[in-house]
C-alpha positions as CSV (number, residue, x, y, z in Angstrom):
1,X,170.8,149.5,149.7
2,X,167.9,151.0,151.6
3,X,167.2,154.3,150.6
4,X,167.3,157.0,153.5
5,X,164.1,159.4,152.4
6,X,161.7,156.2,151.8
7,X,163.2,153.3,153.1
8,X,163.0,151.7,149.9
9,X,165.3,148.7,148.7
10,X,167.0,149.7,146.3
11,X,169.9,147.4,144.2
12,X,173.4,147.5,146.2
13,X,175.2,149.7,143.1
14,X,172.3,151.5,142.6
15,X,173.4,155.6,143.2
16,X,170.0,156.9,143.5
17,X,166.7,155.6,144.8
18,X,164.6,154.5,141.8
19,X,161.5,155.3,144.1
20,X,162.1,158.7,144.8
21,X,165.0,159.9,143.4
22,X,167.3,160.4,146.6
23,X,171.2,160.3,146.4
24,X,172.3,157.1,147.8
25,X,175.2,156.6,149.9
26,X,174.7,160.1,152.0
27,X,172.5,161.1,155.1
28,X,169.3,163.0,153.7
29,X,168.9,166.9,154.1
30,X,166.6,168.1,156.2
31,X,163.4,168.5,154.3
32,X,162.6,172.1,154.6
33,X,158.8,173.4,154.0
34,X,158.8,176.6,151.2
35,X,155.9,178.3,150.4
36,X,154.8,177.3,146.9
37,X,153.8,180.3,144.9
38,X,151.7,179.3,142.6
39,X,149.7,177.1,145.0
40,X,149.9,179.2,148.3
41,X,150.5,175.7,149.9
42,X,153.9,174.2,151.8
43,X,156.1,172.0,149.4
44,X,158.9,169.9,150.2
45,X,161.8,171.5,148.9
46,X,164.5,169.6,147.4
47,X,168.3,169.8,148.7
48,X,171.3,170.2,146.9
49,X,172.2,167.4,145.2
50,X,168.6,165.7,145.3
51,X,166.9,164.8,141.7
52,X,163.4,165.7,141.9
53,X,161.2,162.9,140.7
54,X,159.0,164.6,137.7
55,X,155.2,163.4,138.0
56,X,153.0,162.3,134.8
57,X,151.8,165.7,133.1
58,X,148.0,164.8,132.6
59,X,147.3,168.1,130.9
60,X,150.2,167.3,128.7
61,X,148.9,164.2,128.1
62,X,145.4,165.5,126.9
63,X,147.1,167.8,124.7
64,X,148.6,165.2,123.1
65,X,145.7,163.1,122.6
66,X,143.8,166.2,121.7
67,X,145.9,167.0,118.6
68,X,145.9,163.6,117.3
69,X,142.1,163.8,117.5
70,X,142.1,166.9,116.0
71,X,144.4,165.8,113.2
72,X,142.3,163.0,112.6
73,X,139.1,165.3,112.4
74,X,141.3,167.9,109.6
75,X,141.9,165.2,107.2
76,X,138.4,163.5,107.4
77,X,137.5,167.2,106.8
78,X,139.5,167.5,104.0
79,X,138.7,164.3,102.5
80,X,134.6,165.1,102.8
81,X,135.5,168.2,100.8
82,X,137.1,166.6,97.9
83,X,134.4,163.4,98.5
84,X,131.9,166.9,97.8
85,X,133.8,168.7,95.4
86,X,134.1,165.5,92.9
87,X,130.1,165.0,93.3
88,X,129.7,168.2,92.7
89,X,131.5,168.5,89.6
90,X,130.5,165.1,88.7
91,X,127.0,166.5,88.4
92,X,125.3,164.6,91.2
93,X,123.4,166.4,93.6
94,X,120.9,164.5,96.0
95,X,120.3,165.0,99.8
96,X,123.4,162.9,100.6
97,X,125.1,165.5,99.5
98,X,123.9,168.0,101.4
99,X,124.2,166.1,104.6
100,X,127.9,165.5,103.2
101,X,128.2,169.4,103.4
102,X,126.7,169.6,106.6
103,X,129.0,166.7,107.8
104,X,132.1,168.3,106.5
105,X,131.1,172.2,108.2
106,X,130.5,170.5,111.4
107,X,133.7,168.1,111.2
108,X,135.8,171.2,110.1
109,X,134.3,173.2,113.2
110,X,134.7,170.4,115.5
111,X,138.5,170.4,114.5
112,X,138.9,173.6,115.6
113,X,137.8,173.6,118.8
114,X,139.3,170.6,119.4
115,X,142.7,171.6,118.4
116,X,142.1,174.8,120.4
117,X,141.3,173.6,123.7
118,X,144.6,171.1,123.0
119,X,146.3,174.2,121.7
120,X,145.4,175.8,125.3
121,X,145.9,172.5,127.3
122,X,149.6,172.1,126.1
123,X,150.9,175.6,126.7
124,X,149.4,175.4,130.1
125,X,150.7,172.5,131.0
126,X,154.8,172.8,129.5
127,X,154.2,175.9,132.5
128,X,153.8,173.7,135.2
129,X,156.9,172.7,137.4
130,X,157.9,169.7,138.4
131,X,156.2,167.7,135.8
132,X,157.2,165.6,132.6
133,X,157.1,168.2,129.5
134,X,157.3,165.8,126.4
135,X,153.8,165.1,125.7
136,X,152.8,168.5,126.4
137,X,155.2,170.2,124.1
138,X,154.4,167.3,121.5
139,X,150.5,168.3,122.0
140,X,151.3,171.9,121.8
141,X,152.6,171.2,118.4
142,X,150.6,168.7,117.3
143,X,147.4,171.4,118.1
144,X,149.3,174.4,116.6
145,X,149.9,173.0,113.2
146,X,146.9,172.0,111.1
147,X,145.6,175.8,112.1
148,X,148.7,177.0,111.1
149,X,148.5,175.2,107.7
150,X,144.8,176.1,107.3
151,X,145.3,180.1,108.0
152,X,148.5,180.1,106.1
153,X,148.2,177.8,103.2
154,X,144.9,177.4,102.7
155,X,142.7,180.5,103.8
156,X,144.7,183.3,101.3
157,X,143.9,181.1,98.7
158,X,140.3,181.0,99.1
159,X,140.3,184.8,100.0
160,X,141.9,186.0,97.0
161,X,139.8,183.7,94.6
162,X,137.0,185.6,95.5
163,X,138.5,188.7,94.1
């Protein structure tokens, strides 16, 4: 069946056009220009009955990608720290060391802003309209958590050692 919005072949039981989402079987609405808000350009609107196609969410996407980076940068953090702490109470103390600490302060700040500028990437893009919302609500949460853990597990603890 031919769909009547793109003219594209679609299988004969099919009920909605796999290209672009039109109901099969039923003459088109009229496709109305609305101003778009946000944009201050025309869209097309969609009719009653229509199922707007959702487009790929590349912000959501690099929010995803940008948490699992920044996970991967928290537990190499972590890992340098306990790599540092046992050297340290091991007694050894050498200049790998101390590039070990500078490797682990400029992984741990690395992490942050990496998980930050993911953090800021997701919530931006689960906003947006007309756009898939699963990787940027999974890189939303995948950014938000290993702060979360830091300032809540392991921050007071370090705070109130000192005192």
């Amino acid at each position: 069946m031919q769909c009547p919005r793109c003219e594209f072949m679609n299988q004969a039981d099919s009920r909605f056009c796999t290209e672009c989402g039109q109901r099969l079987g039923r003459e088109p609405a009229p496709a109305s220009l609305v101003p778009d808000s946000s944009t201050g350009s025309t869209a097309q609107a969609h009719p009653p009955g229509d199922i707007p196609v959702l487009r790929k969410n590349k912000a959501g996407l690099a929010a995803f990608f940008l948490g699992i980076a920044g996970i991967v940068l928290w537990v190499l953090t972590i890992f340098g720290f306990l790599w540092a702490l046992g050297s340290a109470l091991s007694g050894a103390s050498s200049m790998n060391s101390d590039l070990l600490g500078i490797g682990i302060v400029g992984c741990f700040f690395l992490a942050v802003v990496v998980n930050l500028t993911g953090l800021v990437l997701g919530i931006v893009a689960t906003t947006k309209e007309d756009l898939r919302k699963g990787f940027a609500i999974a890189g939303t949460c995948l950014n938000a958590i290993p702060p979360a853990f830091f300032l809540l597990a392991i921050l007071p603890k370090m705070f109130f050692a000192m005192y």
